[in-house]
C-alpha positions in Angstrom: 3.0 -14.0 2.5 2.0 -15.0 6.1 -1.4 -12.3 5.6 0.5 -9.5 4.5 -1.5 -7.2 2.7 -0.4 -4.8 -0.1 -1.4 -1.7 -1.3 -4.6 -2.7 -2.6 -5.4 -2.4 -6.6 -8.2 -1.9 -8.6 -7.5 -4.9 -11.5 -5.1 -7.8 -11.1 -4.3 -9.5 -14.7 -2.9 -12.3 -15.1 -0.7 -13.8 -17.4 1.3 -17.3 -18.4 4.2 -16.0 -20.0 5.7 -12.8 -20.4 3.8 -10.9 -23.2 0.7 -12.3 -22.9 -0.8 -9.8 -21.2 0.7 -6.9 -23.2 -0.5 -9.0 -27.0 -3.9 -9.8 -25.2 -5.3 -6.8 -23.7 -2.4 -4.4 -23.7 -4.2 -1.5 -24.8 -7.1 -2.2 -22.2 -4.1 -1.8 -19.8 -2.5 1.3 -20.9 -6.1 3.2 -20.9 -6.6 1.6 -17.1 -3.5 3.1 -15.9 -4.0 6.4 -18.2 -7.4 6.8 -16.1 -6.7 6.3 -13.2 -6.9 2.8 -12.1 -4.6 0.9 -10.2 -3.0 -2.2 -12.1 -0.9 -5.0 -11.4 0.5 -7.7 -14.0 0.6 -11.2 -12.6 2.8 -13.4 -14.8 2.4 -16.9 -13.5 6.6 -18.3 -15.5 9.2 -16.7 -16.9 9.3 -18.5 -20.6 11.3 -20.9 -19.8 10.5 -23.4 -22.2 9.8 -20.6 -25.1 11.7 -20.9 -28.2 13.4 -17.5 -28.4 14.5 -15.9 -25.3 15.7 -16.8 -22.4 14.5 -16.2 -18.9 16.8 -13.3 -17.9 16.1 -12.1 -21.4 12.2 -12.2 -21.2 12.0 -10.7 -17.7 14.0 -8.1 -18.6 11.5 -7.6 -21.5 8.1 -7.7 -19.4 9.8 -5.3 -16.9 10.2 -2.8 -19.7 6.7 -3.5 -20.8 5.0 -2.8 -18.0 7.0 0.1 -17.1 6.0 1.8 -20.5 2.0 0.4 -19.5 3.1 2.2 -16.0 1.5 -0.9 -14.0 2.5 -3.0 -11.4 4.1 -6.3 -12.1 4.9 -9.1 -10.2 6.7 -12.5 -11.2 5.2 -15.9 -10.0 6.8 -19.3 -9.5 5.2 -21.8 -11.7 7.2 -23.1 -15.0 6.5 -22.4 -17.8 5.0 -25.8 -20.0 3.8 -27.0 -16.3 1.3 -24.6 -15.5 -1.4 -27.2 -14.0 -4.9 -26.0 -12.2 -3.7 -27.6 -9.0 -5.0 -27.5 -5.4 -1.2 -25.6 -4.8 -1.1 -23.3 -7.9 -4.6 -22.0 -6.7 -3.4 -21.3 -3.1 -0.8 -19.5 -4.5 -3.3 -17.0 -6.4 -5.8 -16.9 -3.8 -2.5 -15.7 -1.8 -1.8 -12.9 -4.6 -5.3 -12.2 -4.2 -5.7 -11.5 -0.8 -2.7 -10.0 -0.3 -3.5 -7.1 -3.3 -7.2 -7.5 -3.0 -8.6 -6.4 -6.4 -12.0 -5.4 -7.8 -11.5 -7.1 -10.7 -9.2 -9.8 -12.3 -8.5 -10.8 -16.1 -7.2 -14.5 -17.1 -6.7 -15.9 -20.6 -9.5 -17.8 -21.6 -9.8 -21.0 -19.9 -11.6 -22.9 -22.7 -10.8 -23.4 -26.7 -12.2 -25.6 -29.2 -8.8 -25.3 -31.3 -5.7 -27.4 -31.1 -1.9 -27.4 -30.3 -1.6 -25.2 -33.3 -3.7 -22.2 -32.2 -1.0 -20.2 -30.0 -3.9 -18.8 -27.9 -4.8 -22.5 -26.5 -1.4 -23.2 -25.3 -2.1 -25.5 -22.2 -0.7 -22.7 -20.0 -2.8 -20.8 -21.1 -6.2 -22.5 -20.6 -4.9 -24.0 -17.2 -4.3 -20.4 -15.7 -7.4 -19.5 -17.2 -8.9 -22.3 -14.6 -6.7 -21.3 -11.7 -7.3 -17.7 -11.7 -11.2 -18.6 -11.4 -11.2 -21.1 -8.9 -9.1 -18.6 -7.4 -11.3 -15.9 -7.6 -14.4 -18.0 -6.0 -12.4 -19.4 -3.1 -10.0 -16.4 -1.8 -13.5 -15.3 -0.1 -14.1 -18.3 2.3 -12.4 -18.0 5.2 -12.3 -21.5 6.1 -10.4 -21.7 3.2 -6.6 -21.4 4.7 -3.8 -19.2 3.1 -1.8 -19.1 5.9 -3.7 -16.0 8.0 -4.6 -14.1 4.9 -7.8 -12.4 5.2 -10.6 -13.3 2.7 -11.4 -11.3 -0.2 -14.3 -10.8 -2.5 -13.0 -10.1 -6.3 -16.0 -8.2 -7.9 -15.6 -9.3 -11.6 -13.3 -11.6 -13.4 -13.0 -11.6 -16.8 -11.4 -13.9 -19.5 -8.6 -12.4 -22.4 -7.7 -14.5 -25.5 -11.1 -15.0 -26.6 -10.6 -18.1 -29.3 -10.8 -17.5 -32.8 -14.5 -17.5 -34.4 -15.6 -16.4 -30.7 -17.3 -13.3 -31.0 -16.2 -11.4 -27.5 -19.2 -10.7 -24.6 -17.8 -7.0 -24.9 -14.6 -4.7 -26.2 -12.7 -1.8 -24.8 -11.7 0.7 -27.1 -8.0 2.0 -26.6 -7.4 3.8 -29.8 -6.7 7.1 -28.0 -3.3 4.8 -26.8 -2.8 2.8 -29.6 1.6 4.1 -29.7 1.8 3.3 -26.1 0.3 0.1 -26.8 2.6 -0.5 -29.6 5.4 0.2 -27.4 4.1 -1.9 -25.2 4.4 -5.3 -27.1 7.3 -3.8 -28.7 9.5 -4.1 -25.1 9.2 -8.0 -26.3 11.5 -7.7 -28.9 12.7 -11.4 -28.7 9.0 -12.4 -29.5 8.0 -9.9 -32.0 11.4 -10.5 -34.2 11.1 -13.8 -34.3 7.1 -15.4 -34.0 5.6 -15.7 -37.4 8.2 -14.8 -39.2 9.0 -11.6 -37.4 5.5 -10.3 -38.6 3.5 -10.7 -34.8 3.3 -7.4 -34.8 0.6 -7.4 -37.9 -1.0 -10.5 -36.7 -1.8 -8.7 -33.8 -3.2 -5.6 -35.2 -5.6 -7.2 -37.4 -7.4 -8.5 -33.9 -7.2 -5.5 -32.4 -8.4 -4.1 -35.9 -11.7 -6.5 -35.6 -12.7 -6.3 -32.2 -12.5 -2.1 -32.9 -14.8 -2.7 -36.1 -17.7 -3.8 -34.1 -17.7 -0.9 -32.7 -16.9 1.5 -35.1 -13.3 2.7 -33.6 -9.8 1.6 -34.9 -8.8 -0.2 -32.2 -10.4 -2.8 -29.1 -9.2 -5.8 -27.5 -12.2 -8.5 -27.0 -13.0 -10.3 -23.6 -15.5 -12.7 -22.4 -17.0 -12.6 -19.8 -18.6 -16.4 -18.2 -21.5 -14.3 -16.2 -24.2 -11.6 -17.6 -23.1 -8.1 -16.9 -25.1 -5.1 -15.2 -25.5 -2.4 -18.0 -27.0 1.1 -16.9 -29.3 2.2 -19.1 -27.3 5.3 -20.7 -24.7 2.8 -21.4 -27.1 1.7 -24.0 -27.0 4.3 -25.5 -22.9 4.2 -26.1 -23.0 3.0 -29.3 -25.1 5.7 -31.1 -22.4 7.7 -33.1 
């Protein structure tokens, strides 16, 4: 990237595979982009090692997705089943970093308690989950080298795929764009036809279903956040229906 800079954005989300951004927080990303913000996908392989798919097929796929979202998206190097929270992989997102300079960044979760058989703890998972925030902490030193990239301070970061049993730090309501997020996770048609049984789709819903219980709207994608947030006080009051 030799310092380039891009045209900055206001979130950078991050992703293993294609579709995890789009089944984790899709609907958090369609309301972004419908208000306003500036967003960029960041998906770290190209599912190579998946089991239905193939990489041409599952580009094509998060292309489509994020052009319904109507977000940036850029395609990353690392492969998939090797995704590793190495002293190289995080030069590579500080690099991403710098050169888009965010306000905030989302990851998947960079911790479970579960095993090999929860989907959401995949290993590339967790381990971009741990790149993405050493990433975030060291793309502001400048003694820390990129090339000639110039450092940058992320405001916020912000974990996705919170585990099973985990109640999130907070929700964001995206009922208002609940088709556009259906769309959305539809564009991966190889997953959704195929992953449990060809009924993802439902499996999905009933999350987004929960986390948009607590707070008494239909739909809400959960996050977790590792630090205590700032909360104005009329905020408080958001929850009085």
């Amino acid at each position: 990237m030799s310092g380039r800079v891009g045209t900055p954005v206001d979130v950078l989300a991050f992703g293993a595979h294609p579709d995890d951004l789009e089944f984790g927080m899709g609907g958090t990303l369609v309301r972004m982009v419908r208000e306003g913000l500036a967003v960029t996908e960041v998906v770290l392989t190209r599912g190579e090692a998946g089991t239905y798919g193939d990489p041409d097929i599952r580009v094509r796929e998060q292309t489509r997705a994020a052009e319904i979202i109507g977000c940036g998206l850029r395609f990353m190097d690392f492969r998939d089943g090797e995704v590793e929270a190495t002293r190289e992989g995080v030069v590579k997102i500080v690099e991403v970093i710098r050169e888009l300079r965010p306000r905030i960044c989302f990851a998947p979760v960079e911790r479970s308690p579960y095993t090999h058989r929860d989907r959401a703890a995949h290993p590339d998972h967790l381990a971009t989950g741990k790149l993405v925030k050493r990433a975030c902490r060291l793309a502001k030193f400048r003694k820390f080298i990129t090339r000639d990239a110039e450092p940058h301070l992320v405001g916020s970061m912000f974990f996705y795929m919170v585990p099973k049993g985990v109640l999130p730090t907070f929700v964001v309501d995206f009922s208002d764009y609940y088709d556009d997020w259906i769309r959305a996770i539809s564009a991966h048609e190889s997953q959704i036809t195929n992953l449990r049984g060809g009924d993802l789709r439902s499996y999905l819903e009933a999350y987004k279903i929960l986390y948009g219980s607590f707070i008494d709207r239909k739909y809400a994608d959960g996050f977790y956040s590792p630090e205590p947030l700032e909360i104005a006080p009329s905020a408080l009051f958001g929850g009085s229906r």
